[in-house]
GUTIMAR-20110 format. One record per atom (N, C-alpha, C, O, CB): x, y, z. Coordinates in steps of 0.1 Angstrom, whole numbers, plus 5000, padded with zeros to 4 digits. Atoms other than C-alpha are relative to their C-alpha. Glycine has a CB too. Example, Ala and Ser with C-alpha at 12.3 -4.5 7.8 and 13.67 -1.06 7.14 Angstrom:
GUTIMAR-20110
500949885000
512349555078
500950125000
501950125007
499050005012
499149895000
513749895071
499250115008
499750225009
500450054986
This chain:
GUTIMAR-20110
500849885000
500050005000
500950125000
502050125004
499150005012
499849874994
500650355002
499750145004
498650195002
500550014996
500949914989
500150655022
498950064996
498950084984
500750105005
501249944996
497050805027
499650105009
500050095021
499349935003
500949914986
495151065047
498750015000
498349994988
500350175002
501349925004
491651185051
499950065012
500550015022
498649924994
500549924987
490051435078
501150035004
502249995000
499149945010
498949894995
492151655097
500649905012
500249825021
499250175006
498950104991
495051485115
501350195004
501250315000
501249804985
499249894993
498051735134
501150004996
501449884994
500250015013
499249985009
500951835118
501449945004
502449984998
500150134997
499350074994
503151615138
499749855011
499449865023
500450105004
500050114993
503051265152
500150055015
500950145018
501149904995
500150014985
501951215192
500350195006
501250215014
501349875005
500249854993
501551625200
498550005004
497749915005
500250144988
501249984997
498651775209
499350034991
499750114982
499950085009
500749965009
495651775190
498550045008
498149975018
500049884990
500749944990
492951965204
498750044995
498750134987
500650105005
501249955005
489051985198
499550135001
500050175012
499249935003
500549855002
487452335193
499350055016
498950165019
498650004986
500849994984
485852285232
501850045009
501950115019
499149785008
498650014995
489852275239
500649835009
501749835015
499950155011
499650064997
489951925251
500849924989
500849974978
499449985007
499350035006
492351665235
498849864993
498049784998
501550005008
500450155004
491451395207
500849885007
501249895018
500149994984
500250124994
492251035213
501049944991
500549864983
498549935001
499550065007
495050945195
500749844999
501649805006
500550084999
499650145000
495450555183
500749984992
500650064983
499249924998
499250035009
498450385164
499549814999
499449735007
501750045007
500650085006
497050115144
501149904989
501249944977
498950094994
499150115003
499549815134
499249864997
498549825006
501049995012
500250174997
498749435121
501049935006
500749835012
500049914987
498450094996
502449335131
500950125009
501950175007
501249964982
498749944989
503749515162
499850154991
498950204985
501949894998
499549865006
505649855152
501349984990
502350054989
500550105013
499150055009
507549695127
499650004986
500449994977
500449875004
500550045014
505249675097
498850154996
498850255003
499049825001
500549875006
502849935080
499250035009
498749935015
499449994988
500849964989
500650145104
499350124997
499850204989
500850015012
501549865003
497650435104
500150105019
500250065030
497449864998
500249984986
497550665133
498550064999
498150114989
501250115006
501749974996
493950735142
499550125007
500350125017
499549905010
500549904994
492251045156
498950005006
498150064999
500050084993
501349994994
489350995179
499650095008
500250175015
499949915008
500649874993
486951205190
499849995018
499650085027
498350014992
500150144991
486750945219
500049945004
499349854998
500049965004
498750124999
488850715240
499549904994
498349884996
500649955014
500950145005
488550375219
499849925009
499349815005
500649924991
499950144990
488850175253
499350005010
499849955020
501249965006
501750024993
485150205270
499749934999
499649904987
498950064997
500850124999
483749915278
499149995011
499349995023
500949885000
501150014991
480449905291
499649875004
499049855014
498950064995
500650175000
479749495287
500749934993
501249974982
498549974994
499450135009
481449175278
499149905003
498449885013
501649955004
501750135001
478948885267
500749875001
502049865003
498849984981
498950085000
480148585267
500149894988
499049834985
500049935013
499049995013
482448445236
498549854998
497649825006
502549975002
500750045003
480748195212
501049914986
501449974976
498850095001
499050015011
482947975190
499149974984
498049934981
501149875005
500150045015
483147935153
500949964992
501050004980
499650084994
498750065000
485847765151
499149834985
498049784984
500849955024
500750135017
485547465112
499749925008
499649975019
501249904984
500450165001
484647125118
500649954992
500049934982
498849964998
499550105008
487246945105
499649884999
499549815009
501049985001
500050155001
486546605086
501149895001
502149904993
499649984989
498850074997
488846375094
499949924986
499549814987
500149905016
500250085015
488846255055
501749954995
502750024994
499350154986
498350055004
492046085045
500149974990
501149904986
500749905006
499650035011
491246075011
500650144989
500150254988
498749924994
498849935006
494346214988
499150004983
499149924974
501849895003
501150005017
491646344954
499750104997
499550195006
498649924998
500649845004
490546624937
498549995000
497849894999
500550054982
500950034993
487846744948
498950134992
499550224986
500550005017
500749905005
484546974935
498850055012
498149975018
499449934985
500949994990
482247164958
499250144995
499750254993
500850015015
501649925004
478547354948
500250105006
499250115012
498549945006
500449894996
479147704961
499150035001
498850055013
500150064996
501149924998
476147834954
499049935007
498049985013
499550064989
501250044987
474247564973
500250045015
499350005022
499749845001
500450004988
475347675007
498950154999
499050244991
501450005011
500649995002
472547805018
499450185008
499550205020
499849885001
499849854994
471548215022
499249995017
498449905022
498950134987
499949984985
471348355060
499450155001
499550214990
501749985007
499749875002
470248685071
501050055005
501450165001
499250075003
499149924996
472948735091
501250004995
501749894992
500149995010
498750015009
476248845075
500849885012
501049765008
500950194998
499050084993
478448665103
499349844997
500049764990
500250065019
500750125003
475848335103
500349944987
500749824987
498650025000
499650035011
476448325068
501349924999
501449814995
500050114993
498850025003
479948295069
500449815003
500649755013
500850135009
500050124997
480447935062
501649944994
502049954982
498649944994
498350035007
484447785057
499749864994
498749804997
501550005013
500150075007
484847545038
501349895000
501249775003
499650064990
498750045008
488447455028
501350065018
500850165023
500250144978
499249904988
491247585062
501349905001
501449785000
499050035020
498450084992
495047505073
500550125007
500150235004
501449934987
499449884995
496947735093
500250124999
500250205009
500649985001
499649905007
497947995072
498350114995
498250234995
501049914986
500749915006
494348095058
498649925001
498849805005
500550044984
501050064999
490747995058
498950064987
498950184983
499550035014
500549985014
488347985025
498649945004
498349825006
500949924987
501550004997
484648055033
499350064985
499750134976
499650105016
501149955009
481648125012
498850035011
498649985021
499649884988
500849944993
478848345022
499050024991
499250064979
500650105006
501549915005
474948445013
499550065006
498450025010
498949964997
501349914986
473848715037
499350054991
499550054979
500750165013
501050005007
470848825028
499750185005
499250264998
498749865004
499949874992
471249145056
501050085004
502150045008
499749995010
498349964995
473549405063
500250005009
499649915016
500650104999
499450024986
475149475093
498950105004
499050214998
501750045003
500149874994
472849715113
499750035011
499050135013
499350064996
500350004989
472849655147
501449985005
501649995017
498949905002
498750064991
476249555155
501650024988
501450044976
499549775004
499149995007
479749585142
500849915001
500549835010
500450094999
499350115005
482549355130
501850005005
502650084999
499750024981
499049965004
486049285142
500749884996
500649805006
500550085008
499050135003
488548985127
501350085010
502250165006
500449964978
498850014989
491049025155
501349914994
502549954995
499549925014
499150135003
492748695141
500649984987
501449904984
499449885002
499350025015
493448745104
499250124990
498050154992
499749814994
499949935010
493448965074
498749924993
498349814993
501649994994
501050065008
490548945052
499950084988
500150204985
498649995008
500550015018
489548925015
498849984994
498449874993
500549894993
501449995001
486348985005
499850004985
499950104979
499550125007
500049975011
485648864972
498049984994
497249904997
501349904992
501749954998
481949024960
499649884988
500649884981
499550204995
500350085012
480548754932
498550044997
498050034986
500349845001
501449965005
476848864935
499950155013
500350175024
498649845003
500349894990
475549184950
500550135000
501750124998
500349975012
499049854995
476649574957
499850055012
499049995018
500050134993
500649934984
476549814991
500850044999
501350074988
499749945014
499049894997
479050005007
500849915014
500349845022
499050175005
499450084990
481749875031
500250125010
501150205009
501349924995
499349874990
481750115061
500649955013
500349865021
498850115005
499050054989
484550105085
500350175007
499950275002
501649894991
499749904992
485850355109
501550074993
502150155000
500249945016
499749935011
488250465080
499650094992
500350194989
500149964994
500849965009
485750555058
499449944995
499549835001
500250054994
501150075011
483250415032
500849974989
501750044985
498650094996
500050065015
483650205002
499049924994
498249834997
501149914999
501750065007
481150134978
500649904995
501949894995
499050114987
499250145005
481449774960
499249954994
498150014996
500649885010
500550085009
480049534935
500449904995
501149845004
499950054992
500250125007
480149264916
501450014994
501750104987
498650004990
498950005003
483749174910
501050105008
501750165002
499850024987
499349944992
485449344937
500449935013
499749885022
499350115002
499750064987
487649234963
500650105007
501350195004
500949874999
500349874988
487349434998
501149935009
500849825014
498150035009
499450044995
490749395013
500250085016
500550205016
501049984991
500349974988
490449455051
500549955015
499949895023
499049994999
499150024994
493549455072
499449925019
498349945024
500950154999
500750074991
492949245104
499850115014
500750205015
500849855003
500149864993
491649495134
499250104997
499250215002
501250065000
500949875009
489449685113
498849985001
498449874996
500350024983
501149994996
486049775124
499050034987
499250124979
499950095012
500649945012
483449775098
498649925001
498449835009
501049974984
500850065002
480249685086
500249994987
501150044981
499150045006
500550025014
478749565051
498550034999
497749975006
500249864996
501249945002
475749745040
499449944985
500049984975
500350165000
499950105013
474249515011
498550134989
497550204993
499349755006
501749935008
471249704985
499149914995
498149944988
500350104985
501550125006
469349364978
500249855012
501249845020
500349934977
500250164997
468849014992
500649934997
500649825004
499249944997
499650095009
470748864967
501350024999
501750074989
499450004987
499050005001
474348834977
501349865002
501149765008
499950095006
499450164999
477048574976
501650044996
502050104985
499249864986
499049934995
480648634990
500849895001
500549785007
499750075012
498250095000
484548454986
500650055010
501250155007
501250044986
499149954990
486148535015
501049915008
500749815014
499350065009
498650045000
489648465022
500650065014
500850185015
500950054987
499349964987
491048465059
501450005000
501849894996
499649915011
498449994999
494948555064
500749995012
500650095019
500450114994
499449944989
497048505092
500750084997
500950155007
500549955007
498849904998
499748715080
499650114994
498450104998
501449974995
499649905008
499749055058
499149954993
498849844996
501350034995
500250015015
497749065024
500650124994
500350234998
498550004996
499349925004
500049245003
500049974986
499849854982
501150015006
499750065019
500549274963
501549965001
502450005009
499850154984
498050095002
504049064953
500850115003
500750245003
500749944982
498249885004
507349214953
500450014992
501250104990
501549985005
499649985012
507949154922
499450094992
500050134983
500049924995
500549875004
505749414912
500050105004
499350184998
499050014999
499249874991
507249684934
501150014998
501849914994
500150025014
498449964998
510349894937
500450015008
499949955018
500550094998
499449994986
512249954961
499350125009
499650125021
501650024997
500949944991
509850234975
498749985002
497950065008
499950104998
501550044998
506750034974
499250034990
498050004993
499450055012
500750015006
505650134942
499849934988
500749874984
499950075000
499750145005
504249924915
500150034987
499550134983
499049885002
498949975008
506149914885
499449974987
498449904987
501449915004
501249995017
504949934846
500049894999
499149874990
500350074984
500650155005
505049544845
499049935007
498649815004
501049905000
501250084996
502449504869
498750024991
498550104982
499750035016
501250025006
499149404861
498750115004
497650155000
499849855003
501449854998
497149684877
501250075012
502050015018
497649935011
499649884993
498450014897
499250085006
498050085004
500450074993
500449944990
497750244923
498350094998
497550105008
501150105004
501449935000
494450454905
499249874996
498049894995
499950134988
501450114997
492750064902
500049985015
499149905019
500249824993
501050064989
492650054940
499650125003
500150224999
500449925013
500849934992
490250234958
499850015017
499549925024
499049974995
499349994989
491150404990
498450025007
497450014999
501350135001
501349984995
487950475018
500250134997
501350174995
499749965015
500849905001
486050795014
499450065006
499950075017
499549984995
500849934989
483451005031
500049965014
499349885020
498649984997
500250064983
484650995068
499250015003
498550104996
500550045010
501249964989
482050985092
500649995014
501249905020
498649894998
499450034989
482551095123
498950015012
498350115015
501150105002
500950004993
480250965150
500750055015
501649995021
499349884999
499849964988
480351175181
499249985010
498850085016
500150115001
501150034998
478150975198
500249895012
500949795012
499549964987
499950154990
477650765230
498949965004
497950035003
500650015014
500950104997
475550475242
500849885002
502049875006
498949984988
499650165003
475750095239
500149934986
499249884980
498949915007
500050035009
477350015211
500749804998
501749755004
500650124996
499550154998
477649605202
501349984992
501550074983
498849874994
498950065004
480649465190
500249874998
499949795008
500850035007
499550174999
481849105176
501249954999
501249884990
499649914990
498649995001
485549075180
500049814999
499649735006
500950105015
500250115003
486048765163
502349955008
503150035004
499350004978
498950044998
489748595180
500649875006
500749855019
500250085005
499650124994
491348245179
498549884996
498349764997
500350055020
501350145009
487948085163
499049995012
498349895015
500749794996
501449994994
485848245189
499750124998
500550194992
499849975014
500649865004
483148565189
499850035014
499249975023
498650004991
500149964984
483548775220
498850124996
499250214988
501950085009
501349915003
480148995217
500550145019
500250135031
497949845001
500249894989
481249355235
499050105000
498250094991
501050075002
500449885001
479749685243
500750125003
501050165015
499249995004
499449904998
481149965240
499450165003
498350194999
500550004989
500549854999
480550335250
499950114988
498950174985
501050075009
500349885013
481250565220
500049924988
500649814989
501450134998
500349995013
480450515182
501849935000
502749965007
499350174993
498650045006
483550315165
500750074994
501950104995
500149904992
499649905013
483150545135
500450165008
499650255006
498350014986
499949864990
484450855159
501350114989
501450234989
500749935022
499349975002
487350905140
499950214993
498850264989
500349894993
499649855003
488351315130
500749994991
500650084982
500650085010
499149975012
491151215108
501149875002
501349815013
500850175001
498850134996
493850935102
500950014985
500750074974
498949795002
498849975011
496850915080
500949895000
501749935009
500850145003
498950085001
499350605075
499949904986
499449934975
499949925015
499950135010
499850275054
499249915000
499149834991
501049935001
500950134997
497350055072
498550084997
498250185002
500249945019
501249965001
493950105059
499049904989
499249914977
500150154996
501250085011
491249875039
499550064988
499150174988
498849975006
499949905019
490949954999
498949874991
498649764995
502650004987
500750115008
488849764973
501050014986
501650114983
498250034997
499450035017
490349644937
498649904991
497849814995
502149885000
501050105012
488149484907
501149944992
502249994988
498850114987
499750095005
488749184893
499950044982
500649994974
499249895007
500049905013
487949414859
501450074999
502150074989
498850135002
498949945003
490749604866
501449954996
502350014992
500050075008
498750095004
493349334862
500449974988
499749914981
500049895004
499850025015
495049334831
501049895000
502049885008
500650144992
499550115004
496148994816
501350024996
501650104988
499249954992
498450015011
499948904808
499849874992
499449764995
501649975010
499850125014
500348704778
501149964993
502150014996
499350044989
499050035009
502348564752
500149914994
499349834998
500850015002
500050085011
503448354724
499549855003
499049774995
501350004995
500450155003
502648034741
499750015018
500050105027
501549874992
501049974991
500647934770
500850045012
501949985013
498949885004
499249954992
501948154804
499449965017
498450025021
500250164995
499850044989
502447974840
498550065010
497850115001
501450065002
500349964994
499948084868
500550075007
499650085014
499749965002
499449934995
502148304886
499850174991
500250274996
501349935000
500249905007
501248574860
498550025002
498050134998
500449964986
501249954991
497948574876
499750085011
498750155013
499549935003
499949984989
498848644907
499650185003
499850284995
501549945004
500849844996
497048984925
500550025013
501050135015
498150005001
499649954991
497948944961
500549885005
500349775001
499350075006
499150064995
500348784984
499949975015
499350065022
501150074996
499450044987
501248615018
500049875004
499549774998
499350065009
499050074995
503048415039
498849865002
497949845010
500850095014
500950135002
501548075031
499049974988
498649854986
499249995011
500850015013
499448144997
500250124996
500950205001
498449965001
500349955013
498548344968
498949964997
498249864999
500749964991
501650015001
495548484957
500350054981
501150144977
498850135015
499649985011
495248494919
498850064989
497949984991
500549884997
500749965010
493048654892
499749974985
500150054976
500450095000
500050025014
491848494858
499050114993
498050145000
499549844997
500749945006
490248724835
500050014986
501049974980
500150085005
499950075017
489148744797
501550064995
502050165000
498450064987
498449965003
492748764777
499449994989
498249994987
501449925003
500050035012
493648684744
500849875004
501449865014
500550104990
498950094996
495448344739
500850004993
501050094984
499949895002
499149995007
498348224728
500350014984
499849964974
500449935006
500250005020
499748324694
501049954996
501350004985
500050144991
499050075008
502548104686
499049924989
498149854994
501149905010
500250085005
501547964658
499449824998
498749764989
500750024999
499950135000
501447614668
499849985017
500049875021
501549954993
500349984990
500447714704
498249935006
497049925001
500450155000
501750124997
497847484725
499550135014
500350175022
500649745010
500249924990
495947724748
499549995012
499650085020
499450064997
500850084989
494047504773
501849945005
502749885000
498549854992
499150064991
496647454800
500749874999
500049784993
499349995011
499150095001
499547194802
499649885018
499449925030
501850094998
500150074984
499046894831
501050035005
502050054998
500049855003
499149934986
500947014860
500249915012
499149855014
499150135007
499950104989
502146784891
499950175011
500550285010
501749875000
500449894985
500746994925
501449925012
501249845021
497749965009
499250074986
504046894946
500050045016
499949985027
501550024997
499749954989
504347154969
498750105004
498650165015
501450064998
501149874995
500847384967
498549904999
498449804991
499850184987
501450025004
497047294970
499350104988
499150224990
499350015014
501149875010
494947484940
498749995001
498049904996
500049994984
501749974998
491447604951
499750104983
500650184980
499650155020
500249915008
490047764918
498550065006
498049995015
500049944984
501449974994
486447954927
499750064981
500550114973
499850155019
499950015017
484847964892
498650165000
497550145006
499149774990
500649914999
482948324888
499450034987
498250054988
500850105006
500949965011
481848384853
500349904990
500949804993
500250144994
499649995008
482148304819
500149774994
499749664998
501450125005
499350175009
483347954796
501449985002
502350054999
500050004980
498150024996
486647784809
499949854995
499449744998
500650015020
500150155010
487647554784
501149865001
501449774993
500250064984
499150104992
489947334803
499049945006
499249825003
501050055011
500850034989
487147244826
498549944990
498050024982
499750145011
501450035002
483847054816
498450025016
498649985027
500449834994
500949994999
480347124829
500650125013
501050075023
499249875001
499549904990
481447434851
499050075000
498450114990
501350084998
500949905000
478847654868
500850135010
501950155012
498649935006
499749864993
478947974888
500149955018
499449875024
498450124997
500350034989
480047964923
501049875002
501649875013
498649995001
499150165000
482047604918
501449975006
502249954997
500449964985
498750074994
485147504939
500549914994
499849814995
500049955012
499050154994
487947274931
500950055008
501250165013
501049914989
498650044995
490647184945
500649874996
500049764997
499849995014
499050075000
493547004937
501349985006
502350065005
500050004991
499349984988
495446884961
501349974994
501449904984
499549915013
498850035004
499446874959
500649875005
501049845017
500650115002
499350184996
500846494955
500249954986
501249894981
498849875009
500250055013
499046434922
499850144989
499650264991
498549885001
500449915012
498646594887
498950014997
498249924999
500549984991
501249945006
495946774872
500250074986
501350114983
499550125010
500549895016
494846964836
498949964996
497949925002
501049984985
501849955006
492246984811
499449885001
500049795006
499850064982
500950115002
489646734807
500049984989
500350074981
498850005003
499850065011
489546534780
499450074991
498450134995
499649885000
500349945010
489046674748
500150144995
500050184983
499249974999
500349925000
489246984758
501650104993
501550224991
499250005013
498849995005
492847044745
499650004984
499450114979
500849885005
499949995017
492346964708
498850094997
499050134985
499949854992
501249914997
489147194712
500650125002
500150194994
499149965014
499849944995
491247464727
500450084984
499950194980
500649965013
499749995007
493147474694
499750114993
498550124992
500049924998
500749915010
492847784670
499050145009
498750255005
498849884991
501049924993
490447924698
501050165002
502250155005
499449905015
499049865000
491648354700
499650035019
500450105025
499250194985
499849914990
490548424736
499249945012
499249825011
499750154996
500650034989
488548364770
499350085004
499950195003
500749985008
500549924992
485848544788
499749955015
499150035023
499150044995
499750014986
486248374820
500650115011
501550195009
500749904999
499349934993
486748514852
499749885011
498949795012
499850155002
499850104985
487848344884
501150025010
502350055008
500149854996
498849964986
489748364918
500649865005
500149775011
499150095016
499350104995
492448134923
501049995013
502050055012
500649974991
499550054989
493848004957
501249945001
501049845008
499449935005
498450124997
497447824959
500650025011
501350125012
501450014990
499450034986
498447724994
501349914997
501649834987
498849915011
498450085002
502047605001
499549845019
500249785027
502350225005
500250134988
500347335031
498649964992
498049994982
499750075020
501350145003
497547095026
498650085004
498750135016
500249835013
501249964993
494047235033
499149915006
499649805004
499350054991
500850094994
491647045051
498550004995
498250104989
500150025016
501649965007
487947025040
499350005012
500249945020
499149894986
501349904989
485047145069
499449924999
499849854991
499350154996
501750084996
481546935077
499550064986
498950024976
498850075018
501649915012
479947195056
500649994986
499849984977
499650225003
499450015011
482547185028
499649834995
499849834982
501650045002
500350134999
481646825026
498749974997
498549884989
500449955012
501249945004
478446905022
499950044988
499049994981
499650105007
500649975013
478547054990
501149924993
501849984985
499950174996
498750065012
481246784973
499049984990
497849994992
501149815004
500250105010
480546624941
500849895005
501949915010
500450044986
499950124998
480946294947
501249934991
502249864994
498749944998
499250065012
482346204912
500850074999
501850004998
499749984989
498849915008
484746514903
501849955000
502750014995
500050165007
498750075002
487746294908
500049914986
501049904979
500249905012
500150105014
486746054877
499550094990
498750074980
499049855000
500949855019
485746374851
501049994994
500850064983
499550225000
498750055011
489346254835
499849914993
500449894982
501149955004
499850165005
488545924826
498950054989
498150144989
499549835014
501150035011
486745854794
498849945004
498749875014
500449914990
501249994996
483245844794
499449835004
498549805011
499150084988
499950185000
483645414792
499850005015
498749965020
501849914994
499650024992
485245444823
499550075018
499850045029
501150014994
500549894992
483545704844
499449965012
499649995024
499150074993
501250064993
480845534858
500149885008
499449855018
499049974990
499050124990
482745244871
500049995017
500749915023
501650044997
């Protein structure tokens, strides 16, 4: 990321900053990692550390299956099943240490209570629906093809404008950051990346609530929900200015790398951290060698798991693909196209697919509920049609 301001902050780190009554704001230093990594300083109108009530915690911690079968695997997105409540919704699916991969249908926004992931970095990828993401930053409006990246610590709600929503979201323990290879040495990103600083979108219209009562809280930490209450309004802020702050990017705005002959997944890649990669397919052109096959090469998964989440479009590697669709292919064995779909690919100029890809460097585990939506068969959609049914 890089720096930001909005609303009035003081012309010097830790002085006095002083409301128009003459008493002092509330200044917070806002870190994911200690004082060692990127940080926001905060301006409150008042103190953030009122606590009127603590409820008592409520876990939501997966349900792992103890499944010991080593197979690629297919799972129905869109049948889990809509909720009104955004948090209820939130159903994981896929988890290992490093990150957790839920799918969501809230049906409601937030408007009674607010939101905090204490425990990890989150990724919010929108596939149905728009609203506004408001956080004690500011507001961000969002849509359909937007992922709402929202450092961990960050108070917010989701404000939806219909019923009809359906949500990718990507838990992080560490950082979400774009690569290094697409930065310089001052953090900015360099003409070979695939999208730049005016595709993200920073928050907007502060709001500053000067406001006390009982306000609820869900501080989500360790795979439980501590339900507080607080004294003043979250959204209190006056002004804030640093590196740490929550932004949206569109999956539109990613521009495809290409070339003569078909190019790696790593050329997808959108954001980064310590344990996976989060990746971006979107419509291209394909390859133009001559003599160039465009439908993907089989690949041995040694060292990563690959989640694909299948969002729009015709993906011609893949047979019978709908909206909403998980795989996974776990790293031991190889994977590629399905049969036929190769000499098919041939001649073909381009793709309108889009989709968000996952590659973990550990094993994922699959969930109760992930288990729940398998296909049964998607391990035998290789074999010839002879053999399938077997």
């Amino acid at each position: 990321m890089h720096y930001y301001s909005l609303g009035q902050v003081p012309s010097k780190r830790h002085v006095q900053f002083r409301k128009p009554d003459g008493s002092l704001y509330h200044e917070e230093l806002f870190s994911t990692e200690g004082f060692s990594d990127l940080y926001s300083l905060l301006y409150h109108a008042n103190a953030p550390t009122q606590i009127v009530q603590v409820g008592d915690p409520f876990s939501v911690a997966p349900t792992i299956v103890e499944d010991k079968q080593l197979k690629h695997r297919s799972l129905k997105g869109f049948d889990v099943k809509p909720e009104d409540d955004y948090l209820k919704s939130r159903t994981p699916v896929l988890v290992n240490n490093d990150c957790k991969i839920s799918l969501a249908a809230p049906r409601k926004s937030m408007e009674d209570y607010f939101f905090k992931n204490a425990d990890a970095d989150e990724v919010i990828f929108v596939h149905k629906g728009d609203g506004c993401l408001r956080t004690m930053y500011g507001n961000i409006d969002f849509a359909y093809g937007d992922y709402l990246v929202i450092p961990r610590g960050t108070i917010y709600q989701l404000e939806f404008n219909s019923t009809d929503n359906r949500l990718f979201i990507v838990e992080s323990t560490s950082p979400i950051i774009t690569p290094k290879r697409y930065r310089n040495n001052f953090g900015q990103l360099m003409e070979h990346s695939p999208f730049c600083e005016r595709d993200i979108r920073k928050p907007q219209h502060l709001e500053t609530h000067d406001e006390q009562g009982k306000f609820l809280f869900y501080i989500k930490k360790q795979d439980n929900i501590y339900p507080y209450y607080y004294l003043n309004h979250p959204f209190d802020l006056i002004g804030w200015d640093g590196y740490a702050y929550p932004y949206a990017f569109s999956i539109h705005n990613f521009e495809p790398i290409t070339g003569r002959v078909h190019q790696p997944p790593p050329v997808h890649q959108t954001f980064a951290a310590r344990g996976f990669v989060i990746c971006s397919f979107v419509p291209r052109l394909y390859d133009y060698h001559p003599q160039a096959i465009p439908a993907p090469y089989n690949h041995s998964n040694i060292d990563s798991d690959e989640v694909l989440y299948y969002v729009e479009g015709d993906f011609m590697s893949r047979k019978h693909v709908e909206q909403g669709m998980i795989t996974l292919h776990p790293g031991g064995i190889p994977h590629g196209p399905h049969p036929g779909t190769v000499e098919k690919s041939i001649g073909a100029k381009g793709t309108e697919e889009y989709a968000v890809m996952v590659d973990t460097f550990k094993p994922l585990m699959i969930t109760k509920e992930g288990l729940e939506l398998e296909d049964q068969g998607y391990y035998k959609s290789w074999l010839p049609e002879e053999f399938a049914n077997d």
